[in-house]
C-alpha positions in Angstrom: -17.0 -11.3 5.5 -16.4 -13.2 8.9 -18.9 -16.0 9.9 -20.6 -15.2 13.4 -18.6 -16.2 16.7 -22.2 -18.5 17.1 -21.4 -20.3 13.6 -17.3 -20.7 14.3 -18.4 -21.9 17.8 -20.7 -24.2 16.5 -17.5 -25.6 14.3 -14.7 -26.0 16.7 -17.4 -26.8 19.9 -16.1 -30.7 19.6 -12.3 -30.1 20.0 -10.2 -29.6 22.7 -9.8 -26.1 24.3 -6.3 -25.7 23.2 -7.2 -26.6 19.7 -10.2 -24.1 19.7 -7.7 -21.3 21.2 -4.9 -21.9 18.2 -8.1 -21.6 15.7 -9.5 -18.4 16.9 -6.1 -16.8 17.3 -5.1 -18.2 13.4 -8.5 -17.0 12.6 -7.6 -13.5 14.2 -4.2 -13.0 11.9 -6.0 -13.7 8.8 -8.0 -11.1 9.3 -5.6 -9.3 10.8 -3.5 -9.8 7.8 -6.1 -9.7 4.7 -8.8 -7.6 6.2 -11.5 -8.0 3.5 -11.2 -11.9 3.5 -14.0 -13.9 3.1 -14.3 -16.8 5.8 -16.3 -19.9 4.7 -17.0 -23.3 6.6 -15.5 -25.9 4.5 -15.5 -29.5 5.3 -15.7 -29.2 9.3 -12.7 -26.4 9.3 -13.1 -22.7 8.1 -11.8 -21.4 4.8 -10.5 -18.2 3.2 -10.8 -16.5 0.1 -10.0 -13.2 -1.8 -13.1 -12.7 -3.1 -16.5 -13.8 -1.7 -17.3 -16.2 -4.8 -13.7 -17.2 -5.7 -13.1 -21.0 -5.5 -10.4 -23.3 -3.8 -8.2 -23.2 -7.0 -8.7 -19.3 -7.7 -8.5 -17.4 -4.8 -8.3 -19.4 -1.5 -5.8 -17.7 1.2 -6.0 -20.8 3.3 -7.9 -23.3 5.2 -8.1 -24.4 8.9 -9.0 -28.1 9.7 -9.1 -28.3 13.9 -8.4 -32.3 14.7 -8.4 -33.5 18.3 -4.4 -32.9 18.5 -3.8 -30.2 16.1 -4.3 -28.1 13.5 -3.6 -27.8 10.4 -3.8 -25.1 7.7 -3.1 -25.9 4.3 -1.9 -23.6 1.8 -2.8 -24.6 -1.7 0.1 -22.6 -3.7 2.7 -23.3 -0.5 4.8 -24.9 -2.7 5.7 -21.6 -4.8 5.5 -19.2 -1.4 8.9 -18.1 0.1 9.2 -20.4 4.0 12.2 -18.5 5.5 11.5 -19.9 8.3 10.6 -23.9 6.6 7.3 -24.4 8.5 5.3 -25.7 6.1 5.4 -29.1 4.9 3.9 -31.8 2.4 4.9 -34.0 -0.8 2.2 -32.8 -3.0 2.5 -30.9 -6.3 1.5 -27.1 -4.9 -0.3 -27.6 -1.7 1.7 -27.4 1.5 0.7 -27.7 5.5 1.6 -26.0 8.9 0.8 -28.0 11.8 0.2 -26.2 15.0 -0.4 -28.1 18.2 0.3 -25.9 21.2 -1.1 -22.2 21.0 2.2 -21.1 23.2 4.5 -22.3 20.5 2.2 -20.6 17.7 5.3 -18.6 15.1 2.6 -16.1 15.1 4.9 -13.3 12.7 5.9 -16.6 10.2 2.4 -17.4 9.9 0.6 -14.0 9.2 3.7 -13.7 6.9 2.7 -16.8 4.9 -0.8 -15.8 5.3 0.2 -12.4 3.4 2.2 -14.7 1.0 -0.9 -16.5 0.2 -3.2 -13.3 -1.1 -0.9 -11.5 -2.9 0.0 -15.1 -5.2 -1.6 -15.1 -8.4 -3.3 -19.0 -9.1 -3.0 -18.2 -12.9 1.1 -18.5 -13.3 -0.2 -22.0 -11.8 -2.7 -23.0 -14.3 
């Protein structure tokens, strides 16, 4: 289930253009990628899940979390997804980060393949 272009535009209306753009276009290959995702707001980014009532630990995709420079989407399992192409980064246990500051520089293929990554992993080889 998508939120309504009024609730995501009520989200991302603070930030730059540029960063809104890279947002909507991430948002885009999620769906484009997962089509029966469900999109949450979750602390002042969007989120997305397998399943409409699954939580952060148990069935989150990814999230988005727009700043005034970039954007960053976190990956909670990054750690244990294949990253051909080494784009996401971070020193924690599982969860790993792409940063994205410039929509023209966007790997737009490497992303909805890490997206794909993310919602075929099972959470419970993790647990």
């Amino acid at each position: 289930m998508r939120l309504s272009n009024r609730e995501v535009k009520h989200i991302l209306h603070l930030y730059p253009s540029e960063i809104q753009d890279i947002c909507c276009g991430v948002r885009e290959s999620v769906f484009s990628t997962v089509p029966n995702v469900w999109e949450r707001p979750k602390m002042g980014g969007l989120a997305y899940f397998k399943q409409e009532n699954s939580t952060p630990l148990k069935g989150m995709i990814c999230h988005l979390m727009p700043a005034a420079e970039r954007v960053e989407i976190g990956f909670i399992f990054g750690a244990f997804m294949p990253d051909p192409v080494n784009l996401l980064k971070g020193k924690q246990k599982a969860k790993r980060i792409l940063t994205l500051t410039r929509y023209q520089d966007v790997p737009w293929q490497a992303l909805e393949d890490l997206i794909h990554e993310a919602a075929i992993i099972d959470p419970t080889k993790f647990s």
